[in-house]
N, C-alpha and C positions, 0 to 999 in steps of 0.2 A: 417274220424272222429276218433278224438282217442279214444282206447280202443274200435274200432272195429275189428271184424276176420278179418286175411286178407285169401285172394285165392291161391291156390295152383295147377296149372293146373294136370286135370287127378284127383284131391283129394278132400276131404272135406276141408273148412274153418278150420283153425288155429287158433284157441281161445288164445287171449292172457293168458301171466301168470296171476294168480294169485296176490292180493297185497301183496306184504311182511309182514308178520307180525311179527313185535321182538321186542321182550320185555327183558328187564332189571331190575330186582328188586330185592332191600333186601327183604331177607327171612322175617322180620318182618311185611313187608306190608301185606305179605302173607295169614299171619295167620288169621282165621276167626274170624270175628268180633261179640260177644255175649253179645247184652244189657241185662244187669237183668229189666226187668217194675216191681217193686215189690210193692204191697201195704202195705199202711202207714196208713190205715184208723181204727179208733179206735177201731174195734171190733181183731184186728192181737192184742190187748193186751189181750185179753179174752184167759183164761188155756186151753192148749190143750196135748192130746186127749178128756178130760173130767174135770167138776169142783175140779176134787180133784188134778188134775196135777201139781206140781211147774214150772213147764213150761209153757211157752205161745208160741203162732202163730207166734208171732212175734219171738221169743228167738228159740224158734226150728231152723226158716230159719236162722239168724243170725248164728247160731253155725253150720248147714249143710253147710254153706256157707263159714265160716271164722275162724273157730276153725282151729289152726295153725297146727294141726297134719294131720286131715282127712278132712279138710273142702275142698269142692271141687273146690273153686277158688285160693287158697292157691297152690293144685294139682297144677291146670292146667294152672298157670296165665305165664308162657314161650309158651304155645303152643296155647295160646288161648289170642284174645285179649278183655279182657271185660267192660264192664262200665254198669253204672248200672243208673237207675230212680225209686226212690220211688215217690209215686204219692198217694196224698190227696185234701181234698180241704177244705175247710170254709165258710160259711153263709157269704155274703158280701165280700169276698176277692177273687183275682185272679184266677182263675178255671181255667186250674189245675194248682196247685203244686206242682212241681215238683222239688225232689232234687238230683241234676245229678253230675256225673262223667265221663267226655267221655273216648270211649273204647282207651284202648293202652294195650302195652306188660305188663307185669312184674307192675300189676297195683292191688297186694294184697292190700298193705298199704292204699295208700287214700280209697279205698273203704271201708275198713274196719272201718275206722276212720268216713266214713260218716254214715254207717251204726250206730257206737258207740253215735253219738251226736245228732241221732233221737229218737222219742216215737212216736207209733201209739197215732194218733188223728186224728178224721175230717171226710170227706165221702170218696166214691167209686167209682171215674168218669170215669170206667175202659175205656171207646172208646174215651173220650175226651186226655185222658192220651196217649196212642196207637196214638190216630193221630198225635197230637203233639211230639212224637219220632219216629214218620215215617217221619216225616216233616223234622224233626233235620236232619237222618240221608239222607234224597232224597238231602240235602243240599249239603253234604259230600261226592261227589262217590269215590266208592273203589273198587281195583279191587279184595278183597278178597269177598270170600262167609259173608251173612252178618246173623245173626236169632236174635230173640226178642224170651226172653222166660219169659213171663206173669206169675207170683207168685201170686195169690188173694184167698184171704177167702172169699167172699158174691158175691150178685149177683150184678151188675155193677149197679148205679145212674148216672147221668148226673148232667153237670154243672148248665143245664135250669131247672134239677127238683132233687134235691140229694135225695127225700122222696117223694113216696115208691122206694123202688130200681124196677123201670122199662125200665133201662138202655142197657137191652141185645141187642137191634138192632144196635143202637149205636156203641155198642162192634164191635158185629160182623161183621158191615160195615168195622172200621178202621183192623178187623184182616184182611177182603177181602183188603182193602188197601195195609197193609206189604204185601200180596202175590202177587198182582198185580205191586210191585216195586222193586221184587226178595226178597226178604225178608223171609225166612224161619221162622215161629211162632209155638212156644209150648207151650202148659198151663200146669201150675201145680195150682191144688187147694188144699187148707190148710185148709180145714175143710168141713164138711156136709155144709156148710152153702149157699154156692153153688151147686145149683142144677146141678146132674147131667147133665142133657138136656142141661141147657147152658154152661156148660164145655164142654160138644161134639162138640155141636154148634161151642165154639171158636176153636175149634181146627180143625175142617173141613174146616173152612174159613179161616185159618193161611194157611191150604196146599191147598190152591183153591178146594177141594172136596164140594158136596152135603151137605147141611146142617143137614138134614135128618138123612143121614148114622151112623150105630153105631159097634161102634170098638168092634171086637168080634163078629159080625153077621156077618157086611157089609165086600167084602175084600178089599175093596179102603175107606174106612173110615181111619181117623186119628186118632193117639191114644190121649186119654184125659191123664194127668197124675194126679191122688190122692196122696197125702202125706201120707205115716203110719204114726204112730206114736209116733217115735220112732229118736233122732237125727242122729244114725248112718242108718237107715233105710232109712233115707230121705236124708242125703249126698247121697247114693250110688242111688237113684231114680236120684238125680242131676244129678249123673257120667252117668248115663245109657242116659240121655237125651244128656249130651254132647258128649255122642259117636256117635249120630244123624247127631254131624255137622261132615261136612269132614276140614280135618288138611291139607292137601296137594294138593289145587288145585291151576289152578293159571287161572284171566279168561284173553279172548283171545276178541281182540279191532273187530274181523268179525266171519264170520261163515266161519268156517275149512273144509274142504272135508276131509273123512276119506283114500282118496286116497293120499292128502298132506304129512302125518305122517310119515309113514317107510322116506322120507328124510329129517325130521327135525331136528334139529338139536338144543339139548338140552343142557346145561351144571350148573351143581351143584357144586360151590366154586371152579370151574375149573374141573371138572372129567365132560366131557362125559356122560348122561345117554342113556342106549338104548330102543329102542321104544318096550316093554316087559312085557304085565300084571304080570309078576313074580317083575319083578326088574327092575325101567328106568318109562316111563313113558307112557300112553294110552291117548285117547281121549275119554273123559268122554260123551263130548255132543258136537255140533259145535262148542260152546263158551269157552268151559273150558277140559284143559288140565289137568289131575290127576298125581301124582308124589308118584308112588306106590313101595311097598317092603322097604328092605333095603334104598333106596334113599328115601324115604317116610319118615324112622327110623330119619335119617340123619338131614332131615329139622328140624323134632319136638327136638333133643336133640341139635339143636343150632347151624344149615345152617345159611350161610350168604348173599349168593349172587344165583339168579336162573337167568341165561339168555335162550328165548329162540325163534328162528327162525326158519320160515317158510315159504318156496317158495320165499327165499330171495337170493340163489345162485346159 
């Protein structure tokens, strides 16, 4: 039968090799893929921190996000690939609404511009929103690491009832969804308006944790994220959340023995890396390979090519 041991007199069975695994990719496939879900619904126009602010919910994210100097997709839009979905809905019209941008490289501008040509209006159908871009991306496989990072001000409605906002199961289902489809999920809330408990809530079911557990007590709880409020306050809450995702992994088509690695055989734009948590590359988990140190450096300031084999010679 193929792909059985064979016998060795006097010895144990001979296990076949291993399957080959090698892979070939632009460094751009690479790079982690980061949807914005951001809500659109007409309370993100209401002044924040408080009634007397010139600011709004909405204008604070907008400028943490796309202010050409400090805004954090601005930063990180070579190392990071992002796309975004604001999401509302309307009495009698299509639930949800969504208005989308899919993730790519170097993808400031159109986002920005879609951002420029919205206004909060309408409701909060934060889990019917969440399923349908989990849906989008379960469409699209990639082999890069993938997260949704959920921006809302209120508590989630549904498309079957937008009033009262009694939407959180809803939520919480589609964040158990992303995590159930490797999906990494982050929340950030933009106002009290949102009850604490349902911002734990999505953020324990974005990392498959306990529902229950709270960040600061519990030590496997997820962390909730609150906005200050303040624009550069809340860029840098952004940056701290994008430091979450990993920049250099690459994932692998089987599961990898860690006895495979030291002969693998890796290469970056042509150079050789060595199998080295300092410098080269480790095996993060069966499925994905990390591309750490200096070679790490390398991919984010504008690598081209990663090849990389295993138990193929």
């Amino acid at each position: 039968m193929a792909g059985a041991p064979t016998a060795v007199a006097g010895g144990p069975p001979i296990m076949p090799n291993p399957t080959c695994e090698a892979v070939t990719v632009a460094i751009d496939e690479l790079r982690p893929e980061l949807t914005l879900v951001v809500d659109q619904s007409l309370s993100m126009g209401f002044p924040y921190p408080d009634k007397q602010s010139p600011a709004t919910r909405w204008s604070l994210v907008g400028d943490a996000l796309f202010e050409p100097t400090f805004g954090v997709v601005k930063q990180f839009e070579a190392s990071i690939r992002f796309g975004i979905a604001f999401f509302t809905s309307h009495s009698n019209v299509t639930c949800p609404i969504l208005n989308e941008v899919p993730a790519q490289v170097r993808n400031y501008s159109p986002l920005n511009a879609l951002y420029r040509s919205l206004r909060p209006d309408g409701d909060t159908p934060t889990g019917d929103a969440l399923q349908q871009v989990v849906t989008e991306l379960e469409q699209k496989p990639s082999r890069a690491p993938r997260s949704i990072l959920l921006v809302t001000d209120g508590n989630p409605d549904t498309c079957q009832q937008p009033n009262p906002d009694e939407g959180q199961p809803q939520a919480v289902a589609a964040a158990q969804r992303a995590f159930a489809a490797g999906i990494d999920l982050y929340v950030l809330g933009i106002s009290n308006g949102i009850a604490g408990e349902n911002l734990q809530q999505l953020a324990n079911a974005g990392k498959g944790r306990a529902l229950d557990l709270v960040w600061g007590v519990d030590p496997d709880a997820a962390q909730p994220f609150q906005a200050t409020d303040n624009v550069l306050g809340l860029a840098v809450q952004f940056g701290d959340v994008l430091n979450h995702i990993p920049l250099c992994e690459v994932g692998l088509q089987r599961d990898v023995a860690l006895s495979e690695v030291p002969n693998a055989r890796v290469v970056l734009d042509g150079q050789p890396l060595p199998n080295s948590i300092a410098d080269g590359f480790v095996l993060k988990d069966p499925r994905h390979l990390a591309i750490v140190g200096k070679a790490c450096d390398a991919i984010k300031a504008g690598g081209r090519q990663l090849s990389v084999r295993i138990s193929c010679d």
